[in-house]
VEXZA-155593 format. One record per residue (C-alpha): residue number from 1; z, x negated, y negated. Coordinates in steps of 0.02 Angstrom, whole numbers, plus 32768, in hexadecimal, padded with zeros to 4 digits. Each point is the difference from the previous one (the first is absolute). Example, Ala and Ser with C-alpha at 12.3 -4.5 7.8 and 13.67 -1.06 7.14 Angstrom:
ATOM     k     c3     c1     c2
ATOM     1   8186   7D99   80E1
ATOM     2   7FDF   7FBB   7F54
***
This chain:
ATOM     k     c3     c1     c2
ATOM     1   8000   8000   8000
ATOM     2   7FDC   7FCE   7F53
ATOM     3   8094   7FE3   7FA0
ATOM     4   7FFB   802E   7F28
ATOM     5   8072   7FCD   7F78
ATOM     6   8066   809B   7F9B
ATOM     7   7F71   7FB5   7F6F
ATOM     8   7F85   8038   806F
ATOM     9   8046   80A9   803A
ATOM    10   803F   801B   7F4A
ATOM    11   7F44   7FEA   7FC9
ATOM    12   7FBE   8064   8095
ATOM    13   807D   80AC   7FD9
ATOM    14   7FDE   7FE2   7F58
ATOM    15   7F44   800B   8008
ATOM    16   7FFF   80A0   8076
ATOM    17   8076   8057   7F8F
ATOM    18   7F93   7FE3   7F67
ATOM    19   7F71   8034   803D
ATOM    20   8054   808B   806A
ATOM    21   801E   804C   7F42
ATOM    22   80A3   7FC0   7FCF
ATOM    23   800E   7FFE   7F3B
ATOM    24   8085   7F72   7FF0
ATOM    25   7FDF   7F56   8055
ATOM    26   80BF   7FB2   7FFB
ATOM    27   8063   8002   80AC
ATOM    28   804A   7F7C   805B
ATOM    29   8020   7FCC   80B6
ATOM    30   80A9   7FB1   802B
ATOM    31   8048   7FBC   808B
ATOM    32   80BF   8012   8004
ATOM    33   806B   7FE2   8086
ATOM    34   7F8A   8022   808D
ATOM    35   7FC3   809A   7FC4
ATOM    36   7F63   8032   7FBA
ATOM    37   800D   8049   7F5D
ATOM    38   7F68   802D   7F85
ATOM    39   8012   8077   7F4A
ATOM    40   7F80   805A   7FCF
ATOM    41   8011   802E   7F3C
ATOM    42   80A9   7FE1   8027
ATOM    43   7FFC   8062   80AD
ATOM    44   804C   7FBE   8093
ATOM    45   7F82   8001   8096
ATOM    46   8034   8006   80A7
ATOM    47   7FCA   7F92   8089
ATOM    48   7F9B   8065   8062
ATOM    49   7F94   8034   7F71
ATOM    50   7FF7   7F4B   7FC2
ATOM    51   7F99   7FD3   80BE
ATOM    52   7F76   8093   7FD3
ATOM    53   7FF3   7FC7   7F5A
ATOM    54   7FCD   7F4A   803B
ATOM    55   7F98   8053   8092
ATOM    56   7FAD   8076   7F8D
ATOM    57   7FD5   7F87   7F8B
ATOM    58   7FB1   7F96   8075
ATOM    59   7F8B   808C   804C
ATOM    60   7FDD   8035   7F38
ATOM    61   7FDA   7F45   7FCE
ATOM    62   7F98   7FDB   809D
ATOM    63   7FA6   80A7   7FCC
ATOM    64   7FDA   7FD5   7F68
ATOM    65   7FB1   7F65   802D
ATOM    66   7F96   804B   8090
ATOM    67   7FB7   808D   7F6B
ATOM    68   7F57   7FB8   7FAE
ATOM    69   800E   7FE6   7F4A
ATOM    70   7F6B   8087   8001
ATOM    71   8041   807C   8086
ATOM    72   809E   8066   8027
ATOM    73   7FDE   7FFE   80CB
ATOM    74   8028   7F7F   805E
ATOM    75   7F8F   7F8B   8078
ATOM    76   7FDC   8023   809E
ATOM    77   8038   7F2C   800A
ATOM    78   80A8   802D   7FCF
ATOM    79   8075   7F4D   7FF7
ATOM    80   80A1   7FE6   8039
ATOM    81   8052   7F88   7F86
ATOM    82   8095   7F90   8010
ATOM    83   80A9   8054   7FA0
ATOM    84   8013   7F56   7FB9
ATOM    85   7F5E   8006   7FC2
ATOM    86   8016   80A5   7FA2
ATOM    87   8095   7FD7   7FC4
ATOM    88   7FCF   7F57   7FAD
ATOM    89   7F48   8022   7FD8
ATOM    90   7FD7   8083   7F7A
ATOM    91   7F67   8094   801E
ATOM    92   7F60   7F81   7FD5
ATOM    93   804C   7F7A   806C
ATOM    94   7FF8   806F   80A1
ATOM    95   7F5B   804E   7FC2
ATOM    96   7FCE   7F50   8013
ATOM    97   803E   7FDA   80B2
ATOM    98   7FD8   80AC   803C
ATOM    99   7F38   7FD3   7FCC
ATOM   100   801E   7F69   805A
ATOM   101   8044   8041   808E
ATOM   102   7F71   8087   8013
ATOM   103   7F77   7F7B   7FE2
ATOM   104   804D   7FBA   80A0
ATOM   105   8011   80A1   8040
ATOM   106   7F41   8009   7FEF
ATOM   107   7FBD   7F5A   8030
ATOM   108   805C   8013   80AC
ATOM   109   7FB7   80B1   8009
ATOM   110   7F50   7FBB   7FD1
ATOM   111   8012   7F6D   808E
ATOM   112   8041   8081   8078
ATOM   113   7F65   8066   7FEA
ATOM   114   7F8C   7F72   7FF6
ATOM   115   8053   7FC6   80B7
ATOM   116   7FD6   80BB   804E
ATOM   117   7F65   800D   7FBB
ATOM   118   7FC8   7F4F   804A
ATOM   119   805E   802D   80A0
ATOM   120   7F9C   809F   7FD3
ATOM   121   7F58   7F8F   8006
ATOM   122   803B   7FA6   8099
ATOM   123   8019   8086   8066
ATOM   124   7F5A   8066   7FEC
ATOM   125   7FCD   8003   80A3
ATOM   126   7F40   802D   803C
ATOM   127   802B   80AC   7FFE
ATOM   128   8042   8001   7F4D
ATOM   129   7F64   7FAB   7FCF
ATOM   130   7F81   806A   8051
ATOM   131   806D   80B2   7FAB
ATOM   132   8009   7FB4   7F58
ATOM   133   7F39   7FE6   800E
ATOM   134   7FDC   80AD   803D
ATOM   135   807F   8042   7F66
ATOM   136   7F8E   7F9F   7F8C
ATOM   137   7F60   8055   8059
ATOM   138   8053   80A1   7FED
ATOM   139   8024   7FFD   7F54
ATOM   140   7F33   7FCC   7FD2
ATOM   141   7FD7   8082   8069
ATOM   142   801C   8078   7F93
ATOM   143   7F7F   7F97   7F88
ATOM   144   7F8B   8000   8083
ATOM   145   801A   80D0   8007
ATOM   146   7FDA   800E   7F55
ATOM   147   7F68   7F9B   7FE8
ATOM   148   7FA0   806A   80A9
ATOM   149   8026   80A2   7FA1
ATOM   150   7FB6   7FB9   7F67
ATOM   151   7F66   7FB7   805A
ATOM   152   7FF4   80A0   8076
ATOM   153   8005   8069   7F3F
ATOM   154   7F76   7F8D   7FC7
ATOM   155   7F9C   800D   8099
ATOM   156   8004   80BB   7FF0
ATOM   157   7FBC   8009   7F5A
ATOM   158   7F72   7F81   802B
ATOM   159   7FCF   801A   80C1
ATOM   160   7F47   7FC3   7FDC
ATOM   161   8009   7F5C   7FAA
ATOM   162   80A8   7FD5   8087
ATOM   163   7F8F   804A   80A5
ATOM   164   7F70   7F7F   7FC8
ATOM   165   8090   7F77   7FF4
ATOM   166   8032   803D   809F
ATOM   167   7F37   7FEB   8039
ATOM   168   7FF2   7F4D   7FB9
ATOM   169   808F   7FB8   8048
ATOM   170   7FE2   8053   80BC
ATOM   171   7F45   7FC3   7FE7
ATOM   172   8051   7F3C   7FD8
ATOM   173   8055   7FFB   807A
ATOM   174   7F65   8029   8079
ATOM   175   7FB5   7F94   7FD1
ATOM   176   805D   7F78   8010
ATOM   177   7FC1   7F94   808C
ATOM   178   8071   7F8F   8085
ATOM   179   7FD1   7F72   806B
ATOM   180   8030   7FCD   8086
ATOM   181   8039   7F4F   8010
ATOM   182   806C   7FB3   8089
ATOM   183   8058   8093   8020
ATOM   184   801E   801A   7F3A
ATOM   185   7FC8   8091   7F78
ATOM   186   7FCB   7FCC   7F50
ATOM   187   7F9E   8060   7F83
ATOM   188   7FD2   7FE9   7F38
ATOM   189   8091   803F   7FBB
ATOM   190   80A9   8015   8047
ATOM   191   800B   80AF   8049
ATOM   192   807E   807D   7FD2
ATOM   193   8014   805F   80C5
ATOM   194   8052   80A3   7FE6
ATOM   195   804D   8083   806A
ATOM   196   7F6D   805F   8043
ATOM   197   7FF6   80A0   7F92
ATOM   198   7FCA   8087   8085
ATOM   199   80AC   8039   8051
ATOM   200   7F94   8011   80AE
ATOM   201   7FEB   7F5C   7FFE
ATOM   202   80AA   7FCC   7FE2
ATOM   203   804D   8089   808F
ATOM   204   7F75   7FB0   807A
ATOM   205   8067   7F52   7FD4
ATOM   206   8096   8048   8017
ATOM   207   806C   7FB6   80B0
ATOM   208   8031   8088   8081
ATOM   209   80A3   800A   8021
ATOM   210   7FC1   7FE7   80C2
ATOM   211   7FF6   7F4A   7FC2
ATOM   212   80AF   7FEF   7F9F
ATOM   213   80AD   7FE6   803D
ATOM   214   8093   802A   7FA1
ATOM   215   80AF   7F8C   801D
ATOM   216   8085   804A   7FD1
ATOM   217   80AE   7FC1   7FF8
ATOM   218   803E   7FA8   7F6A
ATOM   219   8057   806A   7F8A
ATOM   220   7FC8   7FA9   7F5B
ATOM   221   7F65   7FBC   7FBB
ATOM   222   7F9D   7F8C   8065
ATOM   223   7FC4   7F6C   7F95
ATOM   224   7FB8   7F81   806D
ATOM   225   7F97   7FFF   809A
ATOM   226   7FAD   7F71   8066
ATOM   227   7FA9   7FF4   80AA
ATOM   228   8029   7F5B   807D
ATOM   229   7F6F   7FAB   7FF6
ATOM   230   8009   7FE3   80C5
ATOM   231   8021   80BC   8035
ATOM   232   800C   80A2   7FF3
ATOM   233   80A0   800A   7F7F
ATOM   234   8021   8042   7F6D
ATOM   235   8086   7FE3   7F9A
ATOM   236   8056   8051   7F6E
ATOM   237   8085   7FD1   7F80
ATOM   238   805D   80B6   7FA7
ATOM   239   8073   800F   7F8D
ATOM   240   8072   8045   808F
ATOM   241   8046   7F62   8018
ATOM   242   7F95   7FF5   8090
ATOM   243   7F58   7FA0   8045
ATOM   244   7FAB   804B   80A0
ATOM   245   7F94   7FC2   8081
ATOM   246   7F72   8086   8038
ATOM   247   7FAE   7FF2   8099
ATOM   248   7F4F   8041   7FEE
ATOM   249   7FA1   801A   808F
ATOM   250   7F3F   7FB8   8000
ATOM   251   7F77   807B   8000
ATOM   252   7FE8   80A3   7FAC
ATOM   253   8093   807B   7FBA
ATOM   254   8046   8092   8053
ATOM   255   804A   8044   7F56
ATOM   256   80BE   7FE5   8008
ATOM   257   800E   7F97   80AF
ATOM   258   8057   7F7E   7FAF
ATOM   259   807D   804D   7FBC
ATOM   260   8082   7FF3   807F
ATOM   261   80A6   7F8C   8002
ATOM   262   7FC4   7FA3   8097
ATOM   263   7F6D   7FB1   7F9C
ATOM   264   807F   7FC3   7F5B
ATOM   265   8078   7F93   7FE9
ATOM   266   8078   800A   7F84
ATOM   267   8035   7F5A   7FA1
ATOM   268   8094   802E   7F9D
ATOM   269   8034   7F9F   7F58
ATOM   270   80B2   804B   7FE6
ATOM   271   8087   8017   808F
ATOM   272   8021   80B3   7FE1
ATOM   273   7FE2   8061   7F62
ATOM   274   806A   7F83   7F96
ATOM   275   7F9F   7FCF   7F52
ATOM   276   7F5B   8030   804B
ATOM   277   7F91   7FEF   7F53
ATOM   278   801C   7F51   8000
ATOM   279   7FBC   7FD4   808E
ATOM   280   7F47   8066   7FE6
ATOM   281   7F79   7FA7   8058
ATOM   282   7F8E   7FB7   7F8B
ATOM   283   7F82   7FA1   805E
ATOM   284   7FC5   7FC8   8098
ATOM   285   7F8D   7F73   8064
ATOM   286   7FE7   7FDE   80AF
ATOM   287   7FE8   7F3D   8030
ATOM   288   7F4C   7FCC   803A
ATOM   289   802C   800A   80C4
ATOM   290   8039   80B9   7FE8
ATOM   291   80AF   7FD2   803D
ATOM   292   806E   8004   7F73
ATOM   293   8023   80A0   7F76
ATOM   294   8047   7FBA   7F5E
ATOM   295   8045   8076   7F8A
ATOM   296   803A   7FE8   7F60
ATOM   297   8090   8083   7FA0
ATOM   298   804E   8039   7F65
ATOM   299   8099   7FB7   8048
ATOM   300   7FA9   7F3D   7FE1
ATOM   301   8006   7FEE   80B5
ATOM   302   7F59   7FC0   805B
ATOM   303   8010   8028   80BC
ATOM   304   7FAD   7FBF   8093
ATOM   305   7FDD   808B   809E
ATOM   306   7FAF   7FEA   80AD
ATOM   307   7F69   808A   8035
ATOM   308   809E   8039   8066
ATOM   309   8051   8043   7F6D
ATOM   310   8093   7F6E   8010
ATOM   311   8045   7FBE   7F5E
ATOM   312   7FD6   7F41   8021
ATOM   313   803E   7FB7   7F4B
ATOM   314   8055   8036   7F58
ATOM   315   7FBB   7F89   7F80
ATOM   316   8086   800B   7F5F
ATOM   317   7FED   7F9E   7F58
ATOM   318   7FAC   8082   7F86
ATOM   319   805F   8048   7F79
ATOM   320   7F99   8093   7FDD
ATOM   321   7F80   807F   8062
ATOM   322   7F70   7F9C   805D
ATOM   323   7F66   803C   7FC1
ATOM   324   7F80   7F8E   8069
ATOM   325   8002   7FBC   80A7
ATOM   326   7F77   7F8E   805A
ATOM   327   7FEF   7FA5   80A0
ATOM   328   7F91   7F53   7FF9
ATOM   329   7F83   7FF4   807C
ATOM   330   8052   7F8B   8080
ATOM   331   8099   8078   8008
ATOM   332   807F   7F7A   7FBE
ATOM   333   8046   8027   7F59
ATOM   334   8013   80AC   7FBF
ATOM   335   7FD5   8026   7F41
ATOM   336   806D   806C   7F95
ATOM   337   7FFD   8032   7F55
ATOM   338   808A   806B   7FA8
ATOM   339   803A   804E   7F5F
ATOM   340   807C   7F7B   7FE3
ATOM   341   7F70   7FA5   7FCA
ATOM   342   7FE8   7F79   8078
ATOM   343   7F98   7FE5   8096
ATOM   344   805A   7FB8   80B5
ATOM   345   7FA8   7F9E   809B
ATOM   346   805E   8029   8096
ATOM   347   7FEE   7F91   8086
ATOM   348   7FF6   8082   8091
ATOM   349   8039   7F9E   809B
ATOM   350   8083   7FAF   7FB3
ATOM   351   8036   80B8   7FC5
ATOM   352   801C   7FB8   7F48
ATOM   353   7FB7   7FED   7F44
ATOM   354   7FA2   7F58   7FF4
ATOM   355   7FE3   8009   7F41
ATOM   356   8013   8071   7F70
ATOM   357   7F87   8002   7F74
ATOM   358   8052   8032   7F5E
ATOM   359   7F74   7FF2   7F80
ATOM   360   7FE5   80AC   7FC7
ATOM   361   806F   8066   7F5E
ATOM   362   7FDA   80A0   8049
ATOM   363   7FEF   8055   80B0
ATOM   364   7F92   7FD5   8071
ATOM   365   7F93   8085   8031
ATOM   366   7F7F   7FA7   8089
ATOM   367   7FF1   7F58   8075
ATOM   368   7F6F   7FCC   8054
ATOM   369   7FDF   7F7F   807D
ATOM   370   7F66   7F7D   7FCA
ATOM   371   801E   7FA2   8098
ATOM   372   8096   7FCD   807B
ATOM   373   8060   7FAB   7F76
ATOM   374   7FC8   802C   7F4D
ATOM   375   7FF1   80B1   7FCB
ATOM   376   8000   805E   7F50
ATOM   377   8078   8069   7FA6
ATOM   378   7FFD   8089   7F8B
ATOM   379   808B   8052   7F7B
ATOM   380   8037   8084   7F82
ATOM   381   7FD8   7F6C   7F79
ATOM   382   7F50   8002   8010
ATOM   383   7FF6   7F3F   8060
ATOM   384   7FB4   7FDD   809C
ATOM   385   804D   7F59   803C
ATOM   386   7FA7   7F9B   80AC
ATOM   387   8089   7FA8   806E
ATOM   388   8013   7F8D   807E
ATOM   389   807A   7FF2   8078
ATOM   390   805C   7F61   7FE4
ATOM   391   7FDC   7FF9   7F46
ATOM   392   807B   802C   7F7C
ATOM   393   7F85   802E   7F6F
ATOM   394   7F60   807D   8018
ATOM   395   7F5D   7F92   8036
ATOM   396   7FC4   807D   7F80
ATOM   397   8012   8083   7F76
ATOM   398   7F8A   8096   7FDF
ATOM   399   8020   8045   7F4A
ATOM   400   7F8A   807D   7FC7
ATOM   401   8045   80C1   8025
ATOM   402   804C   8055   7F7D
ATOM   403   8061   807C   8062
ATOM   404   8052   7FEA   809D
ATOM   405   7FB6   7FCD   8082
ATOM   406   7FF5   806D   80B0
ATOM   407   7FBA   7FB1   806F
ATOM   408   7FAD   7F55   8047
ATOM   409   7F72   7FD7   8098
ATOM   410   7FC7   7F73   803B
ATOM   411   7F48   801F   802B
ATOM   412   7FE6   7FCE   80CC
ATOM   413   7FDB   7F49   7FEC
ATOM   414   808C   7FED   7F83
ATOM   415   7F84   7FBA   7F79
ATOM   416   801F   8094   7F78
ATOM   417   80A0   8059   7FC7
ATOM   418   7FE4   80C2   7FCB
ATOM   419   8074   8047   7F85
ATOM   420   802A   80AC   7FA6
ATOM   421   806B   803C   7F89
ATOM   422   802E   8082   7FAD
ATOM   423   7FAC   7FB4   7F53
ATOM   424   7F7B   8067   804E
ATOM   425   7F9F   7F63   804C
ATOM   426   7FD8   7FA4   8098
ATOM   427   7FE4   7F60   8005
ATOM   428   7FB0   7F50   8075
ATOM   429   8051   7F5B   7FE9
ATOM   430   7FDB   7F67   8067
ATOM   431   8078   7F51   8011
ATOM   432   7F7E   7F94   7FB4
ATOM   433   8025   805D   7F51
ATOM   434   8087   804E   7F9C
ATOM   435   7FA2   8091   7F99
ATOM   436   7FBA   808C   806E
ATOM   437   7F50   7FE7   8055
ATOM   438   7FD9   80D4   7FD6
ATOM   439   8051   8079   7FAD
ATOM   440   7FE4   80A8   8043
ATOM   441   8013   807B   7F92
ATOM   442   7FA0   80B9   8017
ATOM   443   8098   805A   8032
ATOM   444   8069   8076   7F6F
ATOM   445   80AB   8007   8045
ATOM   446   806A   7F83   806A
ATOM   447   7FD9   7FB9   809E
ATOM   448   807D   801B   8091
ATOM   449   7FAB   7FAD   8085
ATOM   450   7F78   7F78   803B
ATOM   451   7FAF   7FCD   80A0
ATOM   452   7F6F   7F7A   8048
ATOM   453   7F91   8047   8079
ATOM   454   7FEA   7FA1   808A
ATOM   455   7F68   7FD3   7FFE
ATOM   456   7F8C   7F48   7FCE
ATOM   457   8018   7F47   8037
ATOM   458   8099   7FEA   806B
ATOM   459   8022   80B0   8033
ATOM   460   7FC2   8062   80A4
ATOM   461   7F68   8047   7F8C
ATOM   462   7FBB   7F71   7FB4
ATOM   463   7F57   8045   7FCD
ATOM   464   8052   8088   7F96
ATOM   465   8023   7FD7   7F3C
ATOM   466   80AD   7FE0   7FE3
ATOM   467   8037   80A4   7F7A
ATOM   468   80A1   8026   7FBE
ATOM   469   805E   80A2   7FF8
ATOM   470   807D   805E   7F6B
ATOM   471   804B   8084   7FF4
ATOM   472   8043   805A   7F6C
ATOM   473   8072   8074   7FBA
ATOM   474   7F5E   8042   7FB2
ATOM   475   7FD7   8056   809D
ATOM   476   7F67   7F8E   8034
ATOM   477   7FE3   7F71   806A
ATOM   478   7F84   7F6F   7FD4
ATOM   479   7F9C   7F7F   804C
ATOM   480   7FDB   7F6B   7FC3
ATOM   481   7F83   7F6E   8009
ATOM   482   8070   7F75   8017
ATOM   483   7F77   7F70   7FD7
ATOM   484   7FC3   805B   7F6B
ATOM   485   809E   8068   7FD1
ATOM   486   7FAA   8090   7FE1
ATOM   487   8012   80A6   8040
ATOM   488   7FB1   802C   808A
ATOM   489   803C   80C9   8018
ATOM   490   806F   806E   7FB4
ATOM   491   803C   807F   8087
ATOM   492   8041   8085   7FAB
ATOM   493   804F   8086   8078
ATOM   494   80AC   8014   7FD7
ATOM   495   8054   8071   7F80
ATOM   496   80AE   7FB0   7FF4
ATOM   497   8027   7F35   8019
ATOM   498   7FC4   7F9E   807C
ATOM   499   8092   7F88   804F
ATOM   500   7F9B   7FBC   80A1
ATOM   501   7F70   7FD2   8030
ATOM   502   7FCD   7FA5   80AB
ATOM   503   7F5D   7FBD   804E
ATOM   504   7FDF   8027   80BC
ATOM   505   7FE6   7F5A   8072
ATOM   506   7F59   7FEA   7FF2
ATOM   507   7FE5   801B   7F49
ATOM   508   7F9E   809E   7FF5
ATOM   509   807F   8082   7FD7
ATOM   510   808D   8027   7F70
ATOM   511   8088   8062   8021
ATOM   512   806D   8038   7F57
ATOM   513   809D   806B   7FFB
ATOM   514   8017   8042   7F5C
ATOM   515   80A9   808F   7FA6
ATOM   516   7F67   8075   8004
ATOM   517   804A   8008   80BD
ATOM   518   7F43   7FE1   8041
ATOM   519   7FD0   7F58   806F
ATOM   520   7F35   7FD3   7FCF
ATOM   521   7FBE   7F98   807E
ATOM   522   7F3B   7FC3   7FA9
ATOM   523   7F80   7FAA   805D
ATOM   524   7FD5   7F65   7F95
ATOM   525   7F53   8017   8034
ATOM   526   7FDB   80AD   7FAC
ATOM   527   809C   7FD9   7F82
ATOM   528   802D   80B1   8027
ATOM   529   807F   805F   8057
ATOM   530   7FED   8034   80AA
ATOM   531   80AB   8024   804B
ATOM   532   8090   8052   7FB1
ATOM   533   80B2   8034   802D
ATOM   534   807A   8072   7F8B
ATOM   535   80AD   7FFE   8038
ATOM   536   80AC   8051   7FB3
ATOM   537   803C   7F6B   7F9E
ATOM   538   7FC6   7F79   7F8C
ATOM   539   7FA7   7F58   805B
ATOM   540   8078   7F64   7FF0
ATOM   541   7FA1   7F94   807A
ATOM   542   7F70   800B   8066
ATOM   543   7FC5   7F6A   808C
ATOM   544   7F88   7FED   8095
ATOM   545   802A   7FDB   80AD
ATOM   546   7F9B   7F57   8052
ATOM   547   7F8A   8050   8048
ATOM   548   7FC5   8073   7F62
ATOM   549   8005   80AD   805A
ATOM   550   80B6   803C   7FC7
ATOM   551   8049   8016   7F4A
ATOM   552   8088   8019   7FE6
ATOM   553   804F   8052   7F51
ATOM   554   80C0   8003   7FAF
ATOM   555   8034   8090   7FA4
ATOM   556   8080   8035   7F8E
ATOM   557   8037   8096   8064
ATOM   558   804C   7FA1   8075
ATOM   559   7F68   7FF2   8083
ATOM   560   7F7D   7F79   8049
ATOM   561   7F57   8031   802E
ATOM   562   7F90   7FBC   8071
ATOM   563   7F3F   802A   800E
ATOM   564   7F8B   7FE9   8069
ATOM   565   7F59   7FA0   7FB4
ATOM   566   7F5E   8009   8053
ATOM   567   7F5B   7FEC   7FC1
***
């Protein structure tokens, strides 16, 4: 307790009583024999009402201070203030320290808010990612509305002169001409492919459900999918807290045969239902041999599971959700990349990290293997760094993108890196130069997602040109001429953002899963569509199994399909 002199307390009754409306300012305090004793105008005061005059006139002083010299409510910051400190400092003086104290008050406030918003940042899984994107879509949507009604309006009070458009442009493209060379389309001019306009023709298109299995089973969004590359599994990571293993039986459908318990296994992130949103299932990649499911969660964990469904290894060093996962092509060393904004080698055999690369200020969003021990990374802050294992600095920095940067690909000979951002390009850089080799830039709205085909020298079609895929939150997907870096077609089938997009093995089909809840599969030949699928849920992911005669779709109503693809 703070101890005052009978000064002090003398001053302290004496200021409460004046202001409390006392017209004479003589009294005194005495101490006699023990016994309190205090006159007011010559009034003895007892004890007891001595003790609430010092209490009161604390509570009044430390009042007063708290009031702004402007206001007569107090702040919601109210201070406590030391009695000593009322008592010996006059009204200004604790003004003073109360501003101080609040400035404090604030800056902690300010760094506490700065910490959860970068936590915040940190912690923005995939998921959060792809729903803050569609909430940006949805709100220009309504922009999109508005200019249709207006060109509908304006179409209506011209039909003529916008039917001989209409004439002109179906005539162009007519009579634009293709050749055929080594498996490869050109023509003049870049050609725009649309949707084909007669609804017959798209219902003739249009998959039987004869040739589409449903799997059912997880209960929440299913946001990555991937076949072995040795078999006949598929794989799929939820945000259930759960991977599965699907058994799919060669040969054509019988709709719903495979959705039965006996052909799924179950890989469970979480032991019971404990904290089950942090462990979400972000991605997924099975090893070149088809032996080994790695998974990567929202929990930071990277796990390690046989075709058996056996948890084999729990890889733990992240500090944040892993967002990308990769296996190199001798099987070795496992790539990770999370949101605490560093990329990990694990060494797989040894069942530990081998080397963390900390180069990035922001997330990183995507890792890709160039070769068994150098690979590229990409982040929130718009870098793309190339690292080796073994090396503690990048072997080389990509600066160009102006927006973060989604995702990375090596193309198959590991000679060019792809890149895409959501500055709304795409762009090819090679190691024997810092600045970009093409920028790619014919799409209006951010690009989600970008794949090689697998096609030219080095690859299992190497008379086909090598092309490169995006897609884009402004519902098309593009080709491109990767020697020339010019478009090649525009395929523009969708009506809502395009996430993936996936070449079948040999190059001569595209298969695209878009929000529109529609999977496009276009024959590169006729750069139209000739397949389609609608399902009950946006398209996260979309991939081919080895042999090219299965797709297989993610959706956001908790549900895979997979559909049969003959031609």
């Amino acid at each position: 307790m703070t101890s005052i002199t009978s000064v002090e307390l003398n001053y302290l009754v004496f200021r409460y009583l004046q202001e409390s409306g006392f017209t004479h300012s003589a009294f005194t305090l005495g101490y006699e024999a023990g016994i309190n004793k205090c006159t007011i105008d010559g009034s003895l005061v007892p004890p007891g009402a001595l003790i609430t005059f010092v209490q009161k006139g604390l509570q009044y002083l430390e009042m007063e201070a708290n009031l702004s010299n402007n206001d007569a409510e107090m702040d919601e910051d109210f201070s406590f203030l030391q009695p000593l400190d009322i008592i010996t400092k006059d009204v200004n003086q604790l003004r003073q320290m109360i501003k101080e104290k609040r400035k404090n008050i604030q800056k902690d406030r300010k760094k506490d808010e700065d910490k959860d918003k970068e936590v915040d940042r940190e912690h923005e899984g995939e998921r959060g990612r792809v729903r803050e994107k569609e909430r940006h879509e949805k709100e220009k949507e309504r922009e999109k509305e508005r200019e249709r009604a207006e060109s509908n309006k304006e179409r209506e009070k011209q039909p003529e002169e916008v039917s001989y458009k209409e004439m002109v442009l179906d005539q162009e493209d007519k009579d634009v001409v293709r050749h055929e060379e080594n498996g490869t389309f050109v023509g003049p001019e870049p050609m725009d492919t649309a949707t084909t306009s007669n609804p017959a023709s798209q219902d003739a298109c249009e998959i039987p459900s004869s040739e589409v299995t449903i799997l059912e089973g997880h209960t929440s969004e299913v946001c990555a999918c991937a076949w072995s590359p040795t078999g006949s599994l598929l794989a799929s990571g939820s945000g259930d807290s759960t991977a599965r293993i699907w058994t799919i039986s060669d040969g054509l459908f019988k709709s719903g045969a495979q959705n039965s318990p006996s052909n799924v296994l179950v890989l469970k992130h979480v032991k019971g239902r404990t904290n089950e949103k942090s462990k979400d299932v972000t991605t997924l990649d099975w090893n070149g041999e088809g032996t080994l499911l790695a998974t990567g969660s929202y929990d930071g964990q990277a796990r390690i599971w046989t075709t058996n469904g056996e948890l084999r290894t729990t890889l733990s060093k992240h500090k944040g959700p892993i967002f990308s996962l990769k296996w190199n092509k001798k099987g070795d060393y496992l790539l990770t990349g999370s949101c605490d904004k560093t990329a990990i080698v694990w060494d797989v055999k040894a069942e530990e990290w081998k080397q963390q690369f900390e180069f990035h200020t922001g997330p990183t969003l995507d890792v890709d293997w160039r070769n068994n021990v150098s690979f590229a990374t990409s982040s929130t802050d718009n870098m793309i760094y190339v690292c080796k294992i073994g090396e503690t600095r990048p072997i080389k920095t990509f600066a160009g993108h102006q927006g973060e940067v989604n995702c990375v690909k090596w193309d198959p000979t590991g000679s060019l890196l792809a890149s895409c951002s959501d500055d709304i390009t795409a762009k090819i850089w090679c190691m024997k130069q810092d600045k970009y080799v093409h920028d790619l830039r014919e799409h209006s709205k951010e690009i989600y997602a970008i794949r090689w085909s697998p096609t030219g020298p080095g690859t299992n079609n190497p008379n086909q040109q090598l092309v490169l895929s995006s897609a884009s939150f402004d519902s098309t997907v593009k080709l491109w001429d990767v020697e020339l870096g010019k478009l090649l077609y525009s395929l523009n089938g969708h009506r809502d953002p395009v996430y993936s997009v996936a070449f079948s093995p040999n190059g001569e089909y595209l298969a695209s899963g878009s929000l529109d809840k529609s999977m496009h599969i276009w024959s590169l030949k006729e750069g139209k569509i000739v397949k389609t699928y609608t399902g009950n849920g946006g398209i996260f992911e979309v991939c081919w199994n080895k042999d090219g005669d299965k797709i297989a779709a993610c959706f956001a109503n908790n549900t895979l399909c997979v559909l049969d693809f003959r031609m």
